[in-house]
Structures are given as structure tokens and as C-alpha cells.
BARO-888130 format. One record per residue (C-alpha): x, y, z; residue number from 1; residue in three letters. Coordinates in steps of 0.1 Angstrom, whole numbers, plus 5000, padded with zeros to 4 digits. Layout:
% BARO-888130
<u = X; v = Y; w = Z; nr = NUM; rest = ALA>
...
% end
This chain:
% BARO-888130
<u = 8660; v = 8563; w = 2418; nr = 1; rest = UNK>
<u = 8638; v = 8590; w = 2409; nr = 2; rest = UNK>
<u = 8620; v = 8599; w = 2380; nr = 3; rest = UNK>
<u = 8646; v = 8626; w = 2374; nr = 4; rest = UNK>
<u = 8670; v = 8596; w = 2359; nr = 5; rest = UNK>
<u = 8647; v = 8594; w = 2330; nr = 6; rest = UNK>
<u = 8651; v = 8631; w = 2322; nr = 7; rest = UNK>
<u = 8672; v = 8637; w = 2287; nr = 8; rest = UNK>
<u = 8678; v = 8673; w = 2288; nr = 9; rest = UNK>
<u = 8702; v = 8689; w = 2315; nr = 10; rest = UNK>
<u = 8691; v = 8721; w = 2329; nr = 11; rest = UNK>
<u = 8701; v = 8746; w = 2358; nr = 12; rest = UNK>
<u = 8680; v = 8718; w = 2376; nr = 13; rest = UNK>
<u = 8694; v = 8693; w = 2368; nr = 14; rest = UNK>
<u = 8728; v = 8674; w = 2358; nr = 15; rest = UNK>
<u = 8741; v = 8639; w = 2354; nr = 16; rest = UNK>
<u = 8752; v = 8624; w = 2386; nr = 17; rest = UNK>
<u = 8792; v = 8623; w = 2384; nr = 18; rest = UNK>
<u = 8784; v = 8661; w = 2373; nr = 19; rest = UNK>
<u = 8763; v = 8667; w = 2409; nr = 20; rest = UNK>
<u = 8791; v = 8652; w = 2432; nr = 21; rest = UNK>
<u = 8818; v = 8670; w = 2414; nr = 22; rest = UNK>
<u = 8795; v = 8703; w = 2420; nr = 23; rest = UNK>
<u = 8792; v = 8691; w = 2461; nr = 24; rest = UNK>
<u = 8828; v = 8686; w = 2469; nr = 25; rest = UNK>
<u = 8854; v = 8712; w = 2456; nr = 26; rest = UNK>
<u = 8884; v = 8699; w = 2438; nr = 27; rest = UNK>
<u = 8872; v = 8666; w = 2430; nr = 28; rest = UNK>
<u = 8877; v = 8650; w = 2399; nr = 29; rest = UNK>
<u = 8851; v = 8642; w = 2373; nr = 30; rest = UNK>
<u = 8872; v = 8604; w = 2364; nr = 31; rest = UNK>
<u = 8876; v = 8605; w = 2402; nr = 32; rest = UNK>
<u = 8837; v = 8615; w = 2410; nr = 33; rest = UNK>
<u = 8831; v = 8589; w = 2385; nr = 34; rest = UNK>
<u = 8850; v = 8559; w = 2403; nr = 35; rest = UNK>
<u = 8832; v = 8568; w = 2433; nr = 36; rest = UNK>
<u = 8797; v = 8563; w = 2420; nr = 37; rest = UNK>
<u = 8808; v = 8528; w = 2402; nr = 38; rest = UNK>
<u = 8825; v = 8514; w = 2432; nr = 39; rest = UNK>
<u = 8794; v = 8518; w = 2452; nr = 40; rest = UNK>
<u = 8803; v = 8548; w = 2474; nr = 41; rest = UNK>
<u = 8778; v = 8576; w = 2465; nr = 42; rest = UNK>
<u = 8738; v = 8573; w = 2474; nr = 43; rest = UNK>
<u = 8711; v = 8593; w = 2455; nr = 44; rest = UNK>
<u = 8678; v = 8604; w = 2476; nr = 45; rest = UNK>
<u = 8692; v = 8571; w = 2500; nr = 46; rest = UNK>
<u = 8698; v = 8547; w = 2471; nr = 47; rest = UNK>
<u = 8729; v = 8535; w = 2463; nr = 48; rest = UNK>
<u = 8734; v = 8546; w = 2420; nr = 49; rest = UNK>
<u = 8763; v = 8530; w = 2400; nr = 50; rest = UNK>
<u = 8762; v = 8550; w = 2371; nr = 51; rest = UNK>
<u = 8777; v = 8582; w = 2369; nr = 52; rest = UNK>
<u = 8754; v = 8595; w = 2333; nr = 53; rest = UNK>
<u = 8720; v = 8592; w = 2356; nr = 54; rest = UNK>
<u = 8703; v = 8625; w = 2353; nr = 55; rest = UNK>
<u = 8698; v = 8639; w = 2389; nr = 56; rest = UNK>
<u = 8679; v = 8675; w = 2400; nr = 57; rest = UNK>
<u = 8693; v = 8698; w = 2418; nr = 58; rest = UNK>
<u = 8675; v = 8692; w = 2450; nr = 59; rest = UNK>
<u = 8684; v = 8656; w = 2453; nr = 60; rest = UNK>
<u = 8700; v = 8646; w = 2481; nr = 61; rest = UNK>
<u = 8739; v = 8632; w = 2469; nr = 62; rest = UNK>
<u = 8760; v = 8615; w = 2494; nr = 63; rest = UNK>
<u = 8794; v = 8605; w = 2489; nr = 64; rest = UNK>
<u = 8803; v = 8578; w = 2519; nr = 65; rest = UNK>
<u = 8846; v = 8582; w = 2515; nr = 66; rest = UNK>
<u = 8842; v = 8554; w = 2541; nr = 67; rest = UNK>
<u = 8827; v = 8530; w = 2527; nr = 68; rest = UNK>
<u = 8846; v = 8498; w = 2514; nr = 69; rest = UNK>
<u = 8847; v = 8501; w = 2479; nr = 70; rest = UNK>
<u = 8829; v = 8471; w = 2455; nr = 71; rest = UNK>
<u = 8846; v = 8469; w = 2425; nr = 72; rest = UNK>
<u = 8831; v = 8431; w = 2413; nr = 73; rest = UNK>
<u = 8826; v = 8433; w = 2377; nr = 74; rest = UNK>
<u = 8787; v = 8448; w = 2365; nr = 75; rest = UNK>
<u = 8776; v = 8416; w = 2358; nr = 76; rest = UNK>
<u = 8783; v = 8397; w = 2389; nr = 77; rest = UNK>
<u = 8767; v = 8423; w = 2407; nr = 78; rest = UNK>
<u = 8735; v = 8414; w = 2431; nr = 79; rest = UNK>
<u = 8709; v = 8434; w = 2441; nr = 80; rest = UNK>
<u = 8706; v = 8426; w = 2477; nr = 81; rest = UNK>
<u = 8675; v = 8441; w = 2497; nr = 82; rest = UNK>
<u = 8687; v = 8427; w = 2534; nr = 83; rest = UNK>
<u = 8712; v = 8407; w = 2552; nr = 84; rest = UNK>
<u = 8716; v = 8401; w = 2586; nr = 85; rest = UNK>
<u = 8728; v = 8369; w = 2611; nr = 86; rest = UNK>
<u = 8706; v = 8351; w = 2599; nr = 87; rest = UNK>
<u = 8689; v = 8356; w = 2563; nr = 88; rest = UNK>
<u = 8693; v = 8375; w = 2531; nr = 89; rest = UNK>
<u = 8673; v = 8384; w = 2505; nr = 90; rest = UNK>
<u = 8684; v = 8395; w = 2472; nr = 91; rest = UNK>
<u = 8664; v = 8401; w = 2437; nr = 92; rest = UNK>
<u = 8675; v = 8377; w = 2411; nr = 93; rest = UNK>
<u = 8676; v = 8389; w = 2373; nr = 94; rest = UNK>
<u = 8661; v = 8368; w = 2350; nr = 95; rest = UNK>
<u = 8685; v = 8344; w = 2328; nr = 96; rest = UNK>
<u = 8703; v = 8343; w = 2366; nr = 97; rest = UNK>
<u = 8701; v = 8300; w = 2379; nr = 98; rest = UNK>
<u = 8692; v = 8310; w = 2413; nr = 99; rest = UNK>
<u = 8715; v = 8275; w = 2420; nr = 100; rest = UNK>
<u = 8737; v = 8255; w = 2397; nr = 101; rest = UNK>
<u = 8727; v = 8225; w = 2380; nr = 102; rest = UNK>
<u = 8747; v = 8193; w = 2376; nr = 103; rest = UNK>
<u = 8765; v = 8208; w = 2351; nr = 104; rest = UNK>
<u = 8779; v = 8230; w = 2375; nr = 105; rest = UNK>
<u = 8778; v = 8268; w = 2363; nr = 106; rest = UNK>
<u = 8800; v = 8290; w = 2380; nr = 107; rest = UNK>
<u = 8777; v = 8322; w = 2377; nr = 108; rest = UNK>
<u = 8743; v = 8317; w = 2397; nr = 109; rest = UNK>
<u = 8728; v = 8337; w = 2423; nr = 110; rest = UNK>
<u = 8737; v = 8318; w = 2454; nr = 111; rest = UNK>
<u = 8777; v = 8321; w = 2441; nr = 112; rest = UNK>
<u = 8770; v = 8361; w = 2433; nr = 113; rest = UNK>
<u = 8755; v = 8367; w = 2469; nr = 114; rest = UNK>
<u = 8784; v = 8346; w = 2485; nr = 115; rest = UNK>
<u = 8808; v = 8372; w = 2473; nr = 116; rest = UNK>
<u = 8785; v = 8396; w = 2484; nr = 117; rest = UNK>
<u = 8786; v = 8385; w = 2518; nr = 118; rest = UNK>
<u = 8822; v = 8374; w = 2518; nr = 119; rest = UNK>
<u = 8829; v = 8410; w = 2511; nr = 120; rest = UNK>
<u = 8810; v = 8427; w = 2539; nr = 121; rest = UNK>
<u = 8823; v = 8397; w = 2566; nr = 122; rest = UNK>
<u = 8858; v = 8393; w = 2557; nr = 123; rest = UNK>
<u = 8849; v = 8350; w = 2554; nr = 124; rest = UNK>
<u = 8836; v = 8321; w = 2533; nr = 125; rest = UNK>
<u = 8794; v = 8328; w = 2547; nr = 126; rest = UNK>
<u = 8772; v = 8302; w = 2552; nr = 127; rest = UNK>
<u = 8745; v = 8302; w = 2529; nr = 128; rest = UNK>
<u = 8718; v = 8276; w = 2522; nr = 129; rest = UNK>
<u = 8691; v = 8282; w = 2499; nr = 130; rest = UNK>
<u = 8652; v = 8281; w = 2506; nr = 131; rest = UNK>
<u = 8635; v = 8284; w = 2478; nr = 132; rest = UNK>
<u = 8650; v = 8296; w = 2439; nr = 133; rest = UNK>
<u = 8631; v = 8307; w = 2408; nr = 134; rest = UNK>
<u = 8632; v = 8293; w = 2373; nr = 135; rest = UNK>
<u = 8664; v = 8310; w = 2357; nr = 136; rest = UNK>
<u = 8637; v = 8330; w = 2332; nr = 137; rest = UNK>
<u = 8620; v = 8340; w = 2359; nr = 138; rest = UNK>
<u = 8631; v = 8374; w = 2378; nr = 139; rest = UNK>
<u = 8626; v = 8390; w = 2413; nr = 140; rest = UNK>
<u = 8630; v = 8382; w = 2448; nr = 141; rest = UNK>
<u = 8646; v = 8351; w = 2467; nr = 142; rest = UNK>
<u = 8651; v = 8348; w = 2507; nr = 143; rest = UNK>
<u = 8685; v = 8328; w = 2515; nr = 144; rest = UNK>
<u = 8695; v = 8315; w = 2552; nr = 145; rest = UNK>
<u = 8728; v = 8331; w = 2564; nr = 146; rest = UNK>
<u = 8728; v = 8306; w = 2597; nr = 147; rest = UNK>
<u = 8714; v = 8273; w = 2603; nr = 148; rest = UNK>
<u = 8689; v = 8291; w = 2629; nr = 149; rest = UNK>
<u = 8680; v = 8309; w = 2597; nr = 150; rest = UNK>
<u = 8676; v = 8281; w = 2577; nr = 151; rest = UNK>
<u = 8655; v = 8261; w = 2600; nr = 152; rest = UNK>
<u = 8633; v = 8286; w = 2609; nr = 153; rest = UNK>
<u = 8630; v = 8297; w = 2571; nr = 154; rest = UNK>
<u = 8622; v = 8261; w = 2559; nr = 155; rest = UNK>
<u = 8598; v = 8254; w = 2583; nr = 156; rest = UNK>
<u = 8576; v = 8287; w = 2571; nr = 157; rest = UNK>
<u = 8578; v = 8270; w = 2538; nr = 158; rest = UNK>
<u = 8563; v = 8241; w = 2550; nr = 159; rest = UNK>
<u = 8536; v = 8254; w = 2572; nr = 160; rest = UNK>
<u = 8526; v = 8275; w = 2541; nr = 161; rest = UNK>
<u = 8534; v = 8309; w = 2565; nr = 162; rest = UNK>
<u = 8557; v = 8322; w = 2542; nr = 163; rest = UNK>
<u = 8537; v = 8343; w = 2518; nr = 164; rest = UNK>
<u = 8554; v = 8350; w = 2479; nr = 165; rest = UNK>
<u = 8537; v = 8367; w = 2456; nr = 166; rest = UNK>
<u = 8542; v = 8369; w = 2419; nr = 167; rest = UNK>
<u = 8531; v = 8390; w = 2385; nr = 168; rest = UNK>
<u = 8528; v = 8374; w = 2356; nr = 169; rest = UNK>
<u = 8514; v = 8378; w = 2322; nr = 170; rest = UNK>
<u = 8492; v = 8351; w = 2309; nr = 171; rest = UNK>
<u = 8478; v = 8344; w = 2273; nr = 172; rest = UNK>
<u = 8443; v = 8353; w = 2265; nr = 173; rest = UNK>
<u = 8413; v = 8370; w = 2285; nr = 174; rest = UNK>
<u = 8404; v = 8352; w = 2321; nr = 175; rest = UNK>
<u = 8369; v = 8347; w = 2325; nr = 176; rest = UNK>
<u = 8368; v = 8354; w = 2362; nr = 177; rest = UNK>
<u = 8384; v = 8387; w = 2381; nr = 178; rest = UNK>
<u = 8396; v = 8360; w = 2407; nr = 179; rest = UNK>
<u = 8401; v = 8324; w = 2417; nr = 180; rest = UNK>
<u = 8425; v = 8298; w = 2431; nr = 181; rest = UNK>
<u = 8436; v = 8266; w = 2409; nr = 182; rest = UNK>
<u = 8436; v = 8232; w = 2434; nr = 183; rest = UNK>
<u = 8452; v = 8211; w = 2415; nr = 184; rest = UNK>
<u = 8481; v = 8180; w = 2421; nr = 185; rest = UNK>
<u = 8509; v = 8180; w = 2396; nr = 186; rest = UNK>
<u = 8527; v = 8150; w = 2390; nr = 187; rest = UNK>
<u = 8559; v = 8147; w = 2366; nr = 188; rest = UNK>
<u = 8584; v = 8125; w = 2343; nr = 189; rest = UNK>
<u = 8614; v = 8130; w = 2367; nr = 190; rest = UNK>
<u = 8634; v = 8127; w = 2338; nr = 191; rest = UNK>
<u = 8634; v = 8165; w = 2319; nr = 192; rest = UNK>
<u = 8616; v = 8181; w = 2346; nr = 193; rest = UNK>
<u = 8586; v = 8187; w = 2329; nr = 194; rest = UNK>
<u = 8552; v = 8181; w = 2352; nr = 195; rest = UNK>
<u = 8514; v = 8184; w = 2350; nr = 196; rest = UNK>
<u = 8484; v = 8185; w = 2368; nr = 197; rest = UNK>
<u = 8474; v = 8149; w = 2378; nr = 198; rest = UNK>
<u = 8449; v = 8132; w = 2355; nr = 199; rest = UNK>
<u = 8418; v = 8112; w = 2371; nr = 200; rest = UNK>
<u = 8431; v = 8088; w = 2391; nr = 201; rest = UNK>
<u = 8467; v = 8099; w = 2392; nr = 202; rest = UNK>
<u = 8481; v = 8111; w = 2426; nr = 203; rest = UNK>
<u = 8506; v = 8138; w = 2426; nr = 204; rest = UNK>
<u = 8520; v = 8164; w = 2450; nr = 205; rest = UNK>
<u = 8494; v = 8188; w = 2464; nr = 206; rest = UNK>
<u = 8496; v = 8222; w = 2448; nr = 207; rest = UNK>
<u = 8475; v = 8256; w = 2455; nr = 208; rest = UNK>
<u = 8479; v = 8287; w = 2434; nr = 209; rest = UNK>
<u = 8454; v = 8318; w = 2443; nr = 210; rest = UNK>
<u = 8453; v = 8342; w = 2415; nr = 211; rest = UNK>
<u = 8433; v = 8380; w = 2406; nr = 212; rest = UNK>
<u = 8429; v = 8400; w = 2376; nr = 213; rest = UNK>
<u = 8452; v = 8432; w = 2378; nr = 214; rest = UNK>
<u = 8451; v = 8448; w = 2340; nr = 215; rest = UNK>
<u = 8432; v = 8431; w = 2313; nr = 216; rest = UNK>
<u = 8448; v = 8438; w = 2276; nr = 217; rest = UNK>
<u = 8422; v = 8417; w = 2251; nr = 218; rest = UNK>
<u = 8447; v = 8388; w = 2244; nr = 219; rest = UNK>
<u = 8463; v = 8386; w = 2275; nr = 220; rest = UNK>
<u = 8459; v = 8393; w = 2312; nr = 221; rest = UNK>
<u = 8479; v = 8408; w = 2342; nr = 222; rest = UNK>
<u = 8474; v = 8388; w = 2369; nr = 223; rest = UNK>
<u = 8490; v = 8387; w = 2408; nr = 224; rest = UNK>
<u = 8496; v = 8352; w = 2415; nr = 225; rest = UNK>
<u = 8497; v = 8339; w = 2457; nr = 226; rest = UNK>
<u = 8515; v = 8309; w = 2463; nr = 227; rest = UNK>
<u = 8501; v = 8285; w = 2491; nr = 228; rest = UNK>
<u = 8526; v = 8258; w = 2477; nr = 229; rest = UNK>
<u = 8557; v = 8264; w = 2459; nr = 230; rest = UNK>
<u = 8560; v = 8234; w = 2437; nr = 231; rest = UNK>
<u = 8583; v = 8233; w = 2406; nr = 232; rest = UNK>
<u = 8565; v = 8253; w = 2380; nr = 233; rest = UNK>
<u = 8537; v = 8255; w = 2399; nr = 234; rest = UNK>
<u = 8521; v = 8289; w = 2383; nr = 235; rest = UNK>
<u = 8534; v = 8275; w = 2347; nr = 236; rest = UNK>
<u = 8515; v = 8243; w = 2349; nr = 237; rest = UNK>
<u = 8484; v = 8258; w = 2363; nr = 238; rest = UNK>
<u = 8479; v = 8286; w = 2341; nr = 239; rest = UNK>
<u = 8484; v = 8264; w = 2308; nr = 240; rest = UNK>
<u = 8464; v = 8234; w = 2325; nr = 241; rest = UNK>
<u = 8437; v = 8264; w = 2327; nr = 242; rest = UNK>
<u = 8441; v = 8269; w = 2287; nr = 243; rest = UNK>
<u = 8458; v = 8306; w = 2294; nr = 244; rest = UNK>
<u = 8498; v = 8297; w = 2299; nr = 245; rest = UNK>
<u = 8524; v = 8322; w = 2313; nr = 246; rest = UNK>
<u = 8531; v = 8348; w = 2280; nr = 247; rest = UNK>
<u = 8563; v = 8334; w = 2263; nr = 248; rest = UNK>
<u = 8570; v = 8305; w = 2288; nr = 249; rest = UNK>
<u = 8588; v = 8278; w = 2264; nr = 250; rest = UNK>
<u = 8574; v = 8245; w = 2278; nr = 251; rest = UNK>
<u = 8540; v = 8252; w = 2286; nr = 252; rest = UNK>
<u = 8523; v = 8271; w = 2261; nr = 253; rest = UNK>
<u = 8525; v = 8247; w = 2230; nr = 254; rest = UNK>
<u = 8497; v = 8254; w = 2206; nr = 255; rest = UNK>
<u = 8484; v = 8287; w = 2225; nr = 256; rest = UNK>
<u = 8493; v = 8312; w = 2202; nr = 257; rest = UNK>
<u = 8508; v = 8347; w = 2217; nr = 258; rest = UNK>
<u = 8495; v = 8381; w = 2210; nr = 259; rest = UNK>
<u = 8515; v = 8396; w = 2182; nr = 260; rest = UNK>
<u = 8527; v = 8424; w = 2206; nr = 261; rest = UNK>
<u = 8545; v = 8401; w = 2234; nr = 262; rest = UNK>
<u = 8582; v = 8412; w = 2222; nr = 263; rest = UNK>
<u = 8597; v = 8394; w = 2253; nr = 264; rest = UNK>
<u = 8628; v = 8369; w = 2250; nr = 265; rest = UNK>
<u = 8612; v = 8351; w = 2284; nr = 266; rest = UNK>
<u = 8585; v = 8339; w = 2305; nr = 267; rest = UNK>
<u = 8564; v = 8371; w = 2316; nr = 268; rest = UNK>
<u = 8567; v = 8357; w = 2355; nr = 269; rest = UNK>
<u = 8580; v = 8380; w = 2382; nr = 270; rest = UNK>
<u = 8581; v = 8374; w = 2421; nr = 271; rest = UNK>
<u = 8578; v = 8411; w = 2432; nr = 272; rest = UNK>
<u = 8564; v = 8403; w = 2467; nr = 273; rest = UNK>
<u = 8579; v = 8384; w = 2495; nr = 274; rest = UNK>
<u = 8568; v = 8378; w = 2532; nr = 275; rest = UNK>
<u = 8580; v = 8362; w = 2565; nr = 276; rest = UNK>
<u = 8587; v = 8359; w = 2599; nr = 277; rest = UNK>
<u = 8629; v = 8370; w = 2611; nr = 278; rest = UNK>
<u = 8641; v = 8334; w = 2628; nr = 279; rest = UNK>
<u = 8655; v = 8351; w = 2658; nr = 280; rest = UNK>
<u = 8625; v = 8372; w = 2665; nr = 281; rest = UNK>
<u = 8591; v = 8365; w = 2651; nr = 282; rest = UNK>
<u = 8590; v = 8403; w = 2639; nr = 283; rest = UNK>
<u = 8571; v = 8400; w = 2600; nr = 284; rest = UNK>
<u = 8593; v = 8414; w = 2573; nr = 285; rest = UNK>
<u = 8586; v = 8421; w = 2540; nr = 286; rest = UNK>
<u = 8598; v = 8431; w = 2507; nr = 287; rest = UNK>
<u = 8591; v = 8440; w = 2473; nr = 288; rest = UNK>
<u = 8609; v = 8448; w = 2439; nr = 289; rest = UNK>
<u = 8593; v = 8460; w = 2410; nr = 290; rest = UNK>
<u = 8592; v = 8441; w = 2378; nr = 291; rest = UNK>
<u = 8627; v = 8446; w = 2354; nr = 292; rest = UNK>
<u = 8627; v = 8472; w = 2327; nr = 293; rest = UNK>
<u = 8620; v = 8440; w = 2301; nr = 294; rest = UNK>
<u = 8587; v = 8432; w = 2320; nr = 295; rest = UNK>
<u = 8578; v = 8469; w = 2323; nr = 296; rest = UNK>
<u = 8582; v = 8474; w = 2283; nr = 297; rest = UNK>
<u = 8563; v = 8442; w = 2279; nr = 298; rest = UNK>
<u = 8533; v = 8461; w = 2299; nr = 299; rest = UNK>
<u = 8536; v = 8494; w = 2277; nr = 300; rest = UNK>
<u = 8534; v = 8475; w = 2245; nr = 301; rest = UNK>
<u = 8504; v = 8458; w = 2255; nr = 302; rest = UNK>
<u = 8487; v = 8489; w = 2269; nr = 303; rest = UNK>
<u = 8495; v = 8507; w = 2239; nr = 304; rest = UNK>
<u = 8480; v = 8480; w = 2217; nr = 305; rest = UNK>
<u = 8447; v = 8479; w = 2233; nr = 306; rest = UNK>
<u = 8445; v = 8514; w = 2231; nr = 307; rest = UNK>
<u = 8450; v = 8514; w = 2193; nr = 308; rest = UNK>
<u = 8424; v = 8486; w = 2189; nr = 309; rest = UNK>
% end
């Protein structure tokens, strides 16, 4: 959406958005304009915008598709989903989302969000097989395998290390270097799922993580994080093992203290960049999301307290 959204004031330029589609289509309903934008039906600029109060200007482009099959799922069991086609999806995963469930079985995940998604748009149960999730405190973008072509093909970029994921995170402190890449095997209880990196002697799983410097805020640092491996906590364990843990991650960051201005309920981790090759083509796609509004304000208040130091 454009910046117009943000706007507070409405103008001869602009209006909120169930205002603008009543304005392009005579006779219509403001509750019934309204409808339209919740169930999915009208795009802004080419995005699809659920909420009828977003401030839009005059020269916006607003579409109302009367055609297209309404989605009236409940807000939160929405999902954000960037592409789907034959053979894989890709949707971006709040955080506090379990991209899977756990034993315990939880009915809400990502995987059960995106099967609704799908069952919606096919008419049928889809297959769906996961290929790689996220911590459930950590947000952005996860590829799923709509076929088993897909989930072949998908799994074995994992493994030959083609697949490329990127992340942005926020770690404690000031990094010495503007770049560098942590080599180190983790190894782990198998009993709470808490790991480490391998003492001398120990063997563990091989586990690459390639890192630069993106913002620096005093008393802690933006980084962009490349994975060449994707273990379990891989960017967690690396970044504490290097004395500067993940800003507000729970189970790595004993004894680190956090800067006073962190003010986020999470672990400051977002995978905003994801890369690979389609299974029925070789063509390269990509994608990208920006960080969540949480992570955003997270930036500000650190920006705005190294500019009052």
C-alpha cells in the first residue's frame, strides 16, 4: 500500500478507501463498499487492501473485482500468501504463527492457515508438505511444496545449499567487524531443543551463517544474516556463541543485558529474503517482505535513541 495509508487528514485528495469505491461506482453502498474491501474483492494501486478506513488519494488506482470469489475466513486466520502455483507456495508467516504444529497438536499454524487458503482457490483438500519453517517468534517468508515434484525438487535445493534465505535481525551490542561468516558445528540436548556450538572435541552438525553490518545503533547492531545451512536456531546460537545474541531472543541471551530502548515482546529475527529455483522449470524466483510493523518500530526507537545520545 502506499504511503498515502499513513495520511490522517482527509482532503479533496484524498479519502478513506470504502469512501473511494463508493465515489467510483454509483449507487453503491458505503456497508456494502465496505464488505467488498474485507472479503478480499477490491485492489489499491494492484494490492489487494482489507480495510475499508485506509486513507487512499485521489489518483490511486481502485479496483473492485465483482468476480472474484469472496474470502470471508476470520482476520486472524488470514495468510499473506506471495505465490502459489502446481507446484509451490510461499506465504509470509507472522511472528507468534508455529509455522507447523508440535506434538501437542495446535490447530492454528501456518501450514493449517495456507491449507485453507489453497482449499479455497482449488475446490480440494491440497497437498502440502513443508520445506523449511521458522521459530514461531520469528516472522517473514516460508516456501511450501504444493506437489511432490515440488517437494523434491525444493528439498533437494536445501540440501545442495542452492536455496538462498536471507534474514534481518537485531543483535545486542556493537560488532567489531562490518562483515564475516560464523563456521561453527552446533550440537544439542535433544531433550528441550536447546543447542550450541560444539566444544573442542565435540562433533556436531555442520553449520555456516554469513553475516554484514546494515545500521549500527551504539548497543546493538542491524545486521543481514545468509544462510548456507539452515540448522535449528542456527542464527540464535551463532550470534550469542559470538557474545552479541539476537535482541530479545529468550534462550540465548542469558546474562547479555539489552539496550534499555528494545521495547519488543520477541526475538528481533526476520526472514525478508527468499531465493530459488521453480521445480518444473529451473527459472530463479525470488521474493521478499519487509519486516512487520513490530520490527519496524523496534528500528525507529533505536534510531531515535542514538540520535539523542
Amino acid at each position: 500500500m502506499k504511503r498515502s495509508r499513513e495520511l490522517t487528514h482527509s482532503s479533496p485528495e484524498r479519502d478513506r478507501l470504502a469512501r473511494a469505491l463508493q465515489a467510483r461506482h454509483t449507487g453503491l453502498s458505503h456497508a456494502r463498499a465496505k464488505r467488498a474491501i474485507v472479503e478480499g474483492q477490491v485492489e489499491v494501486d494492484g494490492e489487494t487492501v482489507r480495510d475499508p478506513g485506509a486513507w487512499v488519494t485521489a489518483q490511486a488506482q481502485v479496483i473492485w473485482h465483482r468476480a472474484r470469489p469472496t474470502d470471508r475466513t476470520p482476520a486472524h486466520l488470514r495468510v499473506e500468501l506471495l505465490h502459489i502455483d502446481a507446484d509451490v507456495a510461499v506465504a509470509v508467516k507472522p511472528a507468534g504463527l508455529l509455522s507447523i504444529p508440535t506434538p501437542d497438536r495446535e490447530k492454528d499454524t501456518l501450514v493449517s492457515r495456507l491449507a485453507l487458503a489453497v482449499a479455497r482457490r482449488r475446490g480440494a483438500r491440497p497437498f502440502l508438505a513443508v520445506v523449511h519453517r521458522l521459530d514461531r517468534d520469528t516472522s517473514g517468508l516460508c516456501a511450501f511444496a504444493t506437489s511432490r515434484r515440488g517437494q523434491a525438487s525444493l528439498q533437494a535445493q536445501l540440501l545442495d545449499r542452492s536455496m538462498s534465505r536471507e534474514y534481518d535481525a537485531v543483535v545486542v551490542g556493537d560488532l567489531a567487524a562490518a562483515a564475516g561468516t560464523f563456521d561453527q558445528e552446533l550440537v544439542g540436548d535433544g531433550l528441550r531443543r536447546k543447542r550450541w556450538v560444539a566444544r573442542a572435541g565435540e562433533r556436531g552438525k555442520v553449520a555456516v551463517t554469513h553475516w554484514r553490518v546494515v545500521e549500527r545503533f551504539g548497543d546493538a547492531t542491524l545486521v543481514r544474516v545468509a544462510l548456507e545451512t539452515g540448522r535449528t536456531h542456527q542464527i540464535r546460537i551463532h550470534f550469542a556463541a559470538a557474545g552479541h545474541p539476537v535482541l530479545g531472543d529468550p534462550v540465548y541471551s542469558a546474562g547479555v543485558a539489552r539496550p534499555a530502548s528494545h521495547g519488543l515482546a520477541r526475538q528481533a529475527l526476520h526472514a525478508g529474503e527468499l531465493a530459488f529455483r521453480h521445480p518444473a522449470d529451473g527459472r530463479p524466483l525470488r521474493f521478499t517482505a519487509a519486516p512487520p510493523d513490530d520490527f519496524a518500530r523496534l528500528l525507529e526507537r533505536l534510531r531515535r535513541g542514538r540520535i539523542e545520545r
